[in-house]
PyMOL CGO cylinders between C-alpha atoms (Angstrom):
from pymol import cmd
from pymol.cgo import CYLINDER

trace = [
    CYLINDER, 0.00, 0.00, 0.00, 2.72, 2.35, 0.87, 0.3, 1, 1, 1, 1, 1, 1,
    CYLINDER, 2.72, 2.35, 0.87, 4.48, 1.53, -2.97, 0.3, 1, 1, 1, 1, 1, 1,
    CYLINDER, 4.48, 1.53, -2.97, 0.99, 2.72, -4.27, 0.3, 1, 1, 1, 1, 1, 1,
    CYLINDER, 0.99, 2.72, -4.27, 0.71, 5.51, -2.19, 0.3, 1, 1, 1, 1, 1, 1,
    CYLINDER, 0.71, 5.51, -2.19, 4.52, 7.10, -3.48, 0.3, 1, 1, 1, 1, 1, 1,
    CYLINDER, 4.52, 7.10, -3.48, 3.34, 6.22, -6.78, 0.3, 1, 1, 1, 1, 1, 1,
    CYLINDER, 3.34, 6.22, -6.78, 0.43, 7.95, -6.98, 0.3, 1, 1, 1, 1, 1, 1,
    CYLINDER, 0.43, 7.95, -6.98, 2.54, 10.65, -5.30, 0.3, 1, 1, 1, 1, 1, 1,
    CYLINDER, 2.54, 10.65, -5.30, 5.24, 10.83, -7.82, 0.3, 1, 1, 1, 1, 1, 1,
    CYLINDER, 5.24, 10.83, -7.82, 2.62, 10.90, -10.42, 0.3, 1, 1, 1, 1, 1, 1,
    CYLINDER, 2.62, 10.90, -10.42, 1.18, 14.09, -8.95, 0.3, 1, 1, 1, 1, 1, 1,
    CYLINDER, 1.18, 14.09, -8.95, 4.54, 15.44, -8.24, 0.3, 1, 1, 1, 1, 1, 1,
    CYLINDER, 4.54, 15.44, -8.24, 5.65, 14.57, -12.34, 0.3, 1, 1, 1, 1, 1, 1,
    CYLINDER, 5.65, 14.57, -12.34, 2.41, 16.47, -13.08, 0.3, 1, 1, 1, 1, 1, 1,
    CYLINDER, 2.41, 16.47, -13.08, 2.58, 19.45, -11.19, 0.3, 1, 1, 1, 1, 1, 1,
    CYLINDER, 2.58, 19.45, -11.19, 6.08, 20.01, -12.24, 0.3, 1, 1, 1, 1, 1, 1,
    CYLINDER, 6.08, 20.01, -12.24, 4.97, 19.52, -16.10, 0.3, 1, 1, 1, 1, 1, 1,
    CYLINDER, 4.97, 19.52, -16.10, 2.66, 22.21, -15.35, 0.3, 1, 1, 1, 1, 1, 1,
    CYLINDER, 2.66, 22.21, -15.35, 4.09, 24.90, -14.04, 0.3, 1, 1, 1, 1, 1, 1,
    CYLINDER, 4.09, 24.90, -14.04, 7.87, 24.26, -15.63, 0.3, 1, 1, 1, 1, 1, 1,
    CYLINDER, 7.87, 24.26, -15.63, 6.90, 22.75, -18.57, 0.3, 1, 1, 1, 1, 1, 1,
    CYLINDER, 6.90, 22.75, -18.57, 6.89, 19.20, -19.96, 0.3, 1, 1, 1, 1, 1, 1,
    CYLINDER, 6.89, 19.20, -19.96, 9.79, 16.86, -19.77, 0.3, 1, 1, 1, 1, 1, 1,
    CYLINDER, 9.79, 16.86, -19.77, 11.62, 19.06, -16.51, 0.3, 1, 1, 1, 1, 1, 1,
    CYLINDER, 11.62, 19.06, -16.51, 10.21, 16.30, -14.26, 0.3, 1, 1, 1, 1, 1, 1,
    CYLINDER, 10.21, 16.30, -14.26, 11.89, 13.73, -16.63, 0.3, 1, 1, 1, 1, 1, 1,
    CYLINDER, 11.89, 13.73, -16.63, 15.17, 15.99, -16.92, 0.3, 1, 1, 1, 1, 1, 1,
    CYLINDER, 15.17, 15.99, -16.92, 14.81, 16.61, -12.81, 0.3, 1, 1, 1, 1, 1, 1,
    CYLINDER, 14.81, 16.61, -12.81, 15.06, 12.48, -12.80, 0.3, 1, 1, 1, 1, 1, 1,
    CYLINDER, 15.06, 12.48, -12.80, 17.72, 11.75, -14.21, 0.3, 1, 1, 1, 1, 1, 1,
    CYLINDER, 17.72, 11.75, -14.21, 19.91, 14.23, -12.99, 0.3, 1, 1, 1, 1, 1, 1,
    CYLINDER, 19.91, 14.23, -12.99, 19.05, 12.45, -9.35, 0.3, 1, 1, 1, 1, 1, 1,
    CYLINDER, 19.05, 12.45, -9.35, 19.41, 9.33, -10.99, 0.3, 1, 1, 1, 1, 1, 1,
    CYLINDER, 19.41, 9.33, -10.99, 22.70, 10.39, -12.50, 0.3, 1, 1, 1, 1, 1, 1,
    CYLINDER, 22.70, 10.39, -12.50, 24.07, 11.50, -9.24, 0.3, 1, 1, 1, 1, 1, 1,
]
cmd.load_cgo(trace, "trace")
């Protein structure tokens, strides 16, 4: 349940960020974490 919850979270997160940055900065915003 917890998985689902963060999911559904990230999901909101990805787009809210889309929104008010612009697509693909949540995508870009991964992988520089993912990079690091």
């Amino acid at each position: 349940m917890k998985a689902y919850a963060w999911s559904v979270t990230g999901r909101l997160l990805v787009d809210l960020l889309d929104h008010t940055a612009g697509p693909g900065t949540a995508a870009s915003l991964l992988g520089e974490i993912l990079d690091a």
